[in-house]
Phi, psi and omega in degrees: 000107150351122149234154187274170177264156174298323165293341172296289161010282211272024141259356156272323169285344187262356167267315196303303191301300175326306173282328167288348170287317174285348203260323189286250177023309221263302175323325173304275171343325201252297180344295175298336177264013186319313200256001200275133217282104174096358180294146183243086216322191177191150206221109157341144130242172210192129183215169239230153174245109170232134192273152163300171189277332191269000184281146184259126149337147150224165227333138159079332178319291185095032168228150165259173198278100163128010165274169217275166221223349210050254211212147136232149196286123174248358150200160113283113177269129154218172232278161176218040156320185164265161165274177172283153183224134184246150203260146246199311167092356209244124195280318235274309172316137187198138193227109177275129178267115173125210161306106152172195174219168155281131177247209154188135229276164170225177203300322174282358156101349192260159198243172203212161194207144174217171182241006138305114169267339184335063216250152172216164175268125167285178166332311187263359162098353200259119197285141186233196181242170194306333181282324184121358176267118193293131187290155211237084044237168201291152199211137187232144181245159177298147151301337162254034145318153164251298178230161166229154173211139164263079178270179197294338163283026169068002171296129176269139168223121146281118151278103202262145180345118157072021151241158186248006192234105179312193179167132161320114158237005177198190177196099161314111189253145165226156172237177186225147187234138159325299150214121180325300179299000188265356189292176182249141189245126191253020194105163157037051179067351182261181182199159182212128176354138168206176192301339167302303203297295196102191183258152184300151191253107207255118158191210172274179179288142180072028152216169213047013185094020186234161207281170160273171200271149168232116184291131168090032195202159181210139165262138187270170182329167163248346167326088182282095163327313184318283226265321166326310169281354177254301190307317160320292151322304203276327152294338211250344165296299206291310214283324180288334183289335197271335179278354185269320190302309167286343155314287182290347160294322183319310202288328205290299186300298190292317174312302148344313182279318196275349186250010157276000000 
C-alpha cells in the first residue's frame, strides 16, 4: 500500500487552506452584491489534484508519482439564472424576462452588456445607465415628450406636446449569447464577449430566443441568500478542518525531528 509523506501532508492541507479561501471569498462577494440590480452570482470549482504516473512530482513536494495533491480552483463560474423583478413605477426602469442583455456604449467607444435596466434620460434626452454610458445603439427622446411607454418587443412610444395620439420613436436592441457563462466580467455589472461566449447575437426583444422587456421593473441579484450562507458556513468548516489538519501535520514533523 502506497504511503505519504508528512511533507506531503502540509501540501495537501495548504491547497485545501487556498481553495476554501477562494470558496469563503467568492460567497463573501456574492453576499455583499445580494441587492445590487443585474449582479450576477458566481460558484467556485474546485478538482482533486493528481499527478500522472509518468509525470515526476514537483521538487520539495515530498510526494511520489499519482499520489493526491489536495484541490486547485479550475473556474469561477458565473451563473445567469434568472433574478427576481421588482416593479419600480419608473418609466426609465427595464428588466429582460428570458435571454438576453442590454447593451451599452463605454467610454473608449466599445460596447460592454449587463442584465442592469437602470436606465435615465441625460440633459439631452439621451438615455445612458446609472455609470453614465449611453445605452447601444443610441436612443433619444423629443424634448417634447409627455408621456412615454416601453413594450415589450422593445418599441418606445412617446406622446408629444399638443398631441392625442403616442407615436415610435425607437426600438430597444438586446443581445444573446451562445453561452452566457463563457462572457468576461469587466465591472459595474458589466461584461464582454470572449472567445467561450461567442459573438453577440443583437436583435429585438422576443425574437430570436431573447427575452422580452418589462418596462417600470428591475431585475434584481440572481443571489439566494439562503443558500449563500449555508455555502459560507460549509467553507468557512472545511477551511478551519484544513487548519487543524496542517497544524498536525507540523506537530507530526517537530515530533520527528526530536526522535532523531
Amino acid at each position: 500500500m502506497p504511503t505519504i509523506s508528512l511533507t506531503s501532508l502540509l501540501h495537501v492541507a495548504r491547497a485545501g487552506l487556498r481553495a476554501h479561501q477562494t470558496g469563503v471569498d467568492v460567497t463573501a462577494n456574492n453576499i455583499a452584491n445580494v441587492n445590487t440590480a443585474g449582479f450576477r452570482r458566481s460558484r467556485a470549482e474546485f478538482h482533486e489534484l493528481l499527478n500522472e504516473e509518468l509525470e515526476a512530482p514537483p521538487e520539495g513536494s515530498g510526494r511520489t508519482s499519482g499520489q493526491g495533491a489536495g484541490t486547485v480552483l479550475v473556474d469561477n463560474q458565473r451563473l445567469f439564472n434568472q433574478g427576481n423583478i421588482e416593479q419600480t413605477n419608473f418609466d426609465w426602469d427595464l428588466a429582460i424576462q428570458g435571454d438576453g442583455f442590454f447593451q451599452v456604449q463605454l467610454a473608449d467607444g466599445s460596447t460592454a452588456y449587463t442584465r442592469d435596466g437602470s436606465f435615465r434620460l441625460d440633459g439631452e434626452g439621451r438615455l445612458v445607465n446609472a455609470n453614465g454610458y449611453f445605452f447601444s445603439p443610441a436612443i433619444t427622446i423629443p424634448p417634447d415628450a409627455e408621456d412615454t411607454m416601453i413594450n415589450s418587443d422593445g418599441t418606445v412610444m412617446v406622446r408629444r406636446r399638443g398631441e392625442t395620439e403616442p407615436q415610435i420613436v425607437a426600438t430597444l436592441q438586446v443581445a444573446r449569447f451562445t453561452n452566457s457563462a463563457g462572457l468576461e466580467k469587466i465591472g459595474e455589472t458589466l461584461f464582454q464577449p470572449s472567445d467561450s461566449s461567442g459573438q453577440p447575437q443583437v436583435g429585438q426583444p422576443g425574437t430570436g430566443g431573447r427575452g422580452q422587456i418589462l418596462s417600470q421593473a428591475i431585475e434584481k441579484s440572481n443571489v439566494d441568500l439562503s443558500e449563500e450562507i449555508v455555502n459560507l458556513i460549509n467553507a468557512q468548516r472545511a477551511y478551519s478542518l484544513m487548519v487543524r489538519a496542517m497544524g498536525t501535520s507540523d506537530e507530526m514533523l517537530s515530533l520527528a525531528n526530536q526522535l532523531r
